[in-house]
C-alpha positions as CSV (number, residue, x, y, z in Angstrom):
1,X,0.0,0.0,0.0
2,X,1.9,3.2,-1.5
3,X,1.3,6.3,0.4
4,X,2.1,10.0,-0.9
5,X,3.6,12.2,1.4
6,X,2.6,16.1,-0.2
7,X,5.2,18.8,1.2
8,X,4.1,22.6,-0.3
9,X,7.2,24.8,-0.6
10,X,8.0,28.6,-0.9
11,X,12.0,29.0,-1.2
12,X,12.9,26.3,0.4
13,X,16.0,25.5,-1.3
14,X,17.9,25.4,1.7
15,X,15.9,22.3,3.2
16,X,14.3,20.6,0.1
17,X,17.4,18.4,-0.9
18,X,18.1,16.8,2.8
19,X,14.2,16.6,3.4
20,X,13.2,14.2,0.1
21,X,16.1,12.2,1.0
22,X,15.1,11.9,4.8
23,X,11.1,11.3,3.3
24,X,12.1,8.3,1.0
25,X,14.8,6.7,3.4
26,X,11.4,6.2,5.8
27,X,10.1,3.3,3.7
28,X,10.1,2.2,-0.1
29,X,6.1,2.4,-0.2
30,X,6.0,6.3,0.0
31,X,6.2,8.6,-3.1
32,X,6.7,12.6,-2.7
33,X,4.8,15.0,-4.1
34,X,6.4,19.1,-3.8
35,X,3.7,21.1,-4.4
36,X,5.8,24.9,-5.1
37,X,4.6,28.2,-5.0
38,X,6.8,29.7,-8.0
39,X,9.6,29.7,-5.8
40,X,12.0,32.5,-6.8
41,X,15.0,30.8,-5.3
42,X,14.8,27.2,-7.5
43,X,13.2,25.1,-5.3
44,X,11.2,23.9,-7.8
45,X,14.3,23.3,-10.5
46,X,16.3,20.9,-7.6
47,X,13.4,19.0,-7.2
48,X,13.9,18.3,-10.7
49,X,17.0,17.2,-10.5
50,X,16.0,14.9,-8.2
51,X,13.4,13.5,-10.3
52,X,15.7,12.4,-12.7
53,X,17.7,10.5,-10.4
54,X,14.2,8.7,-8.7
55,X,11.5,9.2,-11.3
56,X,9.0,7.1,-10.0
57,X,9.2,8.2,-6.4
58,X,9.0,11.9,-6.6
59,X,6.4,14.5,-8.4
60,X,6.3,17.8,-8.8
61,X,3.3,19.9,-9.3
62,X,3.8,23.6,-10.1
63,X,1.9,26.7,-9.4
64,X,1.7,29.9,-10.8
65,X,1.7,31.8,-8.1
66,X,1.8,31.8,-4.0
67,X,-2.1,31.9,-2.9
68,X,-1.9,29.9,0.4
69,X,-0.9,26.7,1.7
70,X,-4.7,25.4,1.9
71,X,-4.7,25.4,-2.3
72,X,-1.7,24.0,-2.4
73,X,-2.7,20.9,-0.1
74,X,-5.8,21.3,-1.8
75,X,-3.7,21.1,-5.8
76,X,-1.8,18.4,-3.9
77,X,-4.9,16.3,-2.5
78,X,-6.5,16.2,-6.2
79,X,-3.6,15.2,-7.9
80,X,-3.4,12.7,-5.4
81,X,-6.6,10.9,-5.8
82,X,-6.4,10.5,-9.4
83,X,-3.6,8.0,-8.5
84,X,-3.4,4.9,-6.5
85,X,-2.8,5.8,-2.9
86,X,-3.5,4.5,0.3
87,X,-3.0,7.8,2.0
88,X,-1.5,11.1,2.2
89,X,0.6,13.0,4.8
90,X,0.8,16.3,5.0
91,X,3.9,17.9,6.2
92,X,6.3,20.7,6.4
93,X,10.1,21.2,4.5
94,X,11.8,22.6,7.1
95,X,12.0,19.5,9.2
96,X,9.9,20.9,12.1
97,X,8.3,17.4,11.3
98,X,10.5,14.5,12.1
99,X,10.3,12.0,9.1
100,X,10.9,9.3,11.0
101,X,6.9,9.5,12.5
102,X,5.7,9.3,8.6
103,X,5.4,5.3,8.9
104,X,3.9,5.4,12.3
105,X,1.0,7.6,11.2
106,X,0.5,5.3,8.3
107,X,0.4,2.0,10.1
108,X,-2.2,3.8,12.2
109,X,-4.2,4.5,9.7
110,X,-4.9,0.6,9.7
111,X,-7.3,1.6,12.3
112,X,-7.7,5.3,11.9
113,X,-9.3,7.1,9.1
114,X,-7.3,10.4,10.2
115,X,-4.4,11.0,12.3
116,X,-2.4,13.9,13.8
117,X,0.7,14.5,14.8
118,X,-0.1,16.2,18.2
119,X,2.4,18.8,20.1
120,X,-0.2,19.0,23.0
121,X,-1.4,15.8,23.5
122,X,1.4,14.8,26.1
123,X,2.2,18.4,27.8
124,X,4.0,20.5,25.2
125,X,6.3,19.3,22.7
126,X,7.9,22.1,20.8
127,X,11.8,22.9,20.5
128,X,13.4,26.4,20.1
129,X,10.0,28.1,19.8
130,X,10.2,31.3,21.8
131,X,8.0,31.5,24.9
132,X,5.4,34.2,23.1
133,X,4.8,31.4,20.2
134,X,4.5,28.8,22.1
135,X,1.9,30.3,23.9
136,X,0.1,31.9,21.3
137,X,0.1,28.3,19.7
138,X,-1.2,26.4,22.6
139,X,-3.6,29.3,23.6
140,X,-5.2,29.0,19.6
141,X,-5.8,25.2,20.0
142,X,-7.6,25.8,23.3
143,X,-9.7,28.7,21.3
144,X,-10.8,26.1,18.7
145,X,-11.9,23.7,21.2
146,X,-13.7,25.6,23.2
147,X,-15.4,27.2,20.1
148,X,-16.0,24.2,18.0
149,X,-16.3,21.5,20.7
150,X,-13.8,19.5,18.5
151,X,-11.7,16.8,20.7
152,X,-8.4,17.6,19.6
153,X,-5.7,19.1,21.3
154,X,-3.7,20.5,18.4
155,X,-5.9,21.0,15.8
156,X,-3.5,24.0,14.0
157,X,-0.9,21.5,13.7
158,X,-0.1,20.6,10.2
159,X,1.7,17.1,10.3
160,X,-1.4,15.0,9.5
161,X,-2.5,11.4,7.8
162,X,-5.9,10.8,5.6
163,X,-6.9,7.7,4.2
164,X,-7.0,8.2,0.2
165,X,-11.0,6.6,0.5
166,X,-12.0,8.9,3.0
167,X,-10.3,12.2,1.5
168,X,-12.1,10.8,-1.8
169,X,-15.3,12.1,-0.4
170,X,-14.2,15.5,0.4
171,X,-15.7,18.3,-1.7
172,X,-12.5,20.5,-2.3
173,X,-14.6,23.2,-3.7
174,X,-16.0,23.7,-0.3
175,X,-12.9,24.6,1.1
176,X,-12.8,28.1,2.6
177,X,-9.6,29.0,4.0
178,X,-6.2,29.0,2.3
179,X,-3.6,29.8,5.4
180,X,-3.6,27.9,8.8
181,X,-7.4,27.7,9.2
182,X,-6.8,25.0,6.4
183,X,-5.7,22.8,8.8
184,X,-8.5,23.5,11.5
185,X,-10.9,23.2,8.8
186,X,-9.8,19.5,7.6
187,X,-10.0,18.4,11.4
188,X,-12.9,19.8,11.4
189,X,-14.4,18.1,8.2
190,X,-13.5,14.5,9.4
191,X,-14.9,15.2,12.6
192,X,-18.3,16.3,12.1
193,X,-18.4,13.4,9.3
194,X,-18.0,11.0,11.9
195,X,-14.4,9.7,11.0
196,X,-12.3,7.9,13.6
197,X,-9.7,10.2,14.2
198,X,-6.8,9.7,16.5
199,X,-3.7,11.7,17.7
200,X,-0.3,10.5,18.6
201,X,2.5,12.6,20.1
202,X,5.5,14.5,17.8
203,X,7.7,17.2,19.0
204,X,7.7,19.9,16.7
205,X,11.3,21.5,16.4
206,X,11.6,24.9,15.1
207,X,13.3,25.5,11.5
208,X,16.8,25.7,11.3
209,X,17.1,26.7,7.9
210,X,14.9,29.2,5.9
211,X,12.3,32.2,6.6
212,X,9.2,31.6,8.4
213,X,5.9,31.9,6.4
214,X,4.1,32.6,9.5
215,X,2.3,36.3,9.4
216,X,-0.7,37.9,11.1
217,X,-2.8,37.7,8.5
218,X,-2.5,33.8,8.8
219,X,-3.4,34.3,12.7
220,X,-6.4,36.3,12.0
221,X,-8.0,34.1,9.1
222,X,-7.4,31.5,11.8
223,X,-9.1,33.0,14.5
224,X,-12.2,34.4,12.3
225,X,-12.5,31.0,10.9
226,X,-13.3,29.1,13.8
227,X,-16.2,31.1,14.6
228,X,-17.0,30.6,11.0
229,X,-17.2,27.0,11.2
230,X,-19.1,27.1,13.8
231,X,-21.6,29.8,12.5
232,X,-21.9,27.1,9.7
233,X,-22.2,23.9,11.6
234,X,-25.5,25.9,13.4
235,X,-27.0,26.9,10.3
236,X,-26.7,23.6,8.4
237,X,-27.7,22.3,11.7
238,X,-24.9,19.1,11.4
């Protein structure tokens, strides 16, 4: 059962080399797909070259333009289920994501339909964050539980696992949010549709290498679209 693990990158040239080979060394059943953002500093183009050397374990999908990390997972999920997978993982290139979890999330998908790598659910598992992020992080996942009732502890976190059959019956078109509300709103989706979702600890280190994409705007879409989805879960009475 081949799994695709979908990393979206904006210059990330300074990870993206050690990060496919760190993916692919996990198991032989997972494939990468780098979903870039017309990144100006050839992220894109090294991928490339390392297509050439593994062509049938690494894809590239190219966008015009940088629109938010929710339509690229979203570019990445479709190209994805026109293929034969038995899941995706989403997950960052700046190795704040240990690889090394990737086959543990997929074995328990075996009897899981979702899973997510959780920072909170065994106290707080984040290195080299400063104190003001750390609490602004934990702080947010306690905001969207309280709002949405959801049980999950870190429901911003982006280092997550999906079943290809159940992401088959998402409707990407409904899809509101393109920053880190993205990830609130796919936890969000599986819950309310009744999928068995199940959360196992990660520590989440802090990028080494690269810029940040992080930005209030991000924060805001994040915190105006919790009480969205809630607005909407009330009015279509789920």
């Amino acid at each position: 059962m081949k799994s695709l693990i979908i990393i979206p990158t904006y210059n990330e040239i300074e990870n993206i080399e050690d990060i496919i080979q760190a993916v692919l060394s996990t198991a032989s059943t997972v494939d990468i797909l780098v979903v870039d953002d017309n990144s100006p500093d050839g992220t894109a183009e090294r991928v490339e070259q390392f297509m050439s050397e593994t062509p049938n374990r690494i894809h590239l999908l190219k966008r015009p333009d940088k629109n938010g990390l929710g339509q690229a997972y979203i570019a990445g999920f479709r190209w994805a289920v026109e293929r034969d997978y038995f899941a995706v993982v989403q997950m960052d290139a700046d190795f704040s994501h240990d690889p090394k979890v990737i086959p543990i999330m997929i074995r328990s998908l075996e009897q899981n339909q979702m899973v997510i790598g959780s920072r909170y659910i065994k106290g707080v598992n984040v290195v080299n964050w400063p104190i003001g992020r750390i609490l602004l992080s934990y702080g947010a996942s306690m905001y969207v539980r309280w709002i949405t009732g959801m049980p999950v502890k870190d429901p911003t976190g982006g280092f997550n696992a999906i079943r290809m059959d159940i992401l088959k019956q998402l409707n990407f078109s409904e899809i509101r949010f393109v920053g880190y509300a993205f990830q609130i709103e796919m936890k969000y989706w599986a819950w309310r549709s009744g999928f068995d979702l199940q959360e196992i600890p990660i520590v989440f280190t802090n990028r080494e290498k690269g810029v940040s994409k992080m930005h209030g705007n991000i924060i805001w879409e994040a915190l105006y679209g919790v009480l969205y989805l809630r607005l909407l879960k009330k009015h279509k009475h789920v």
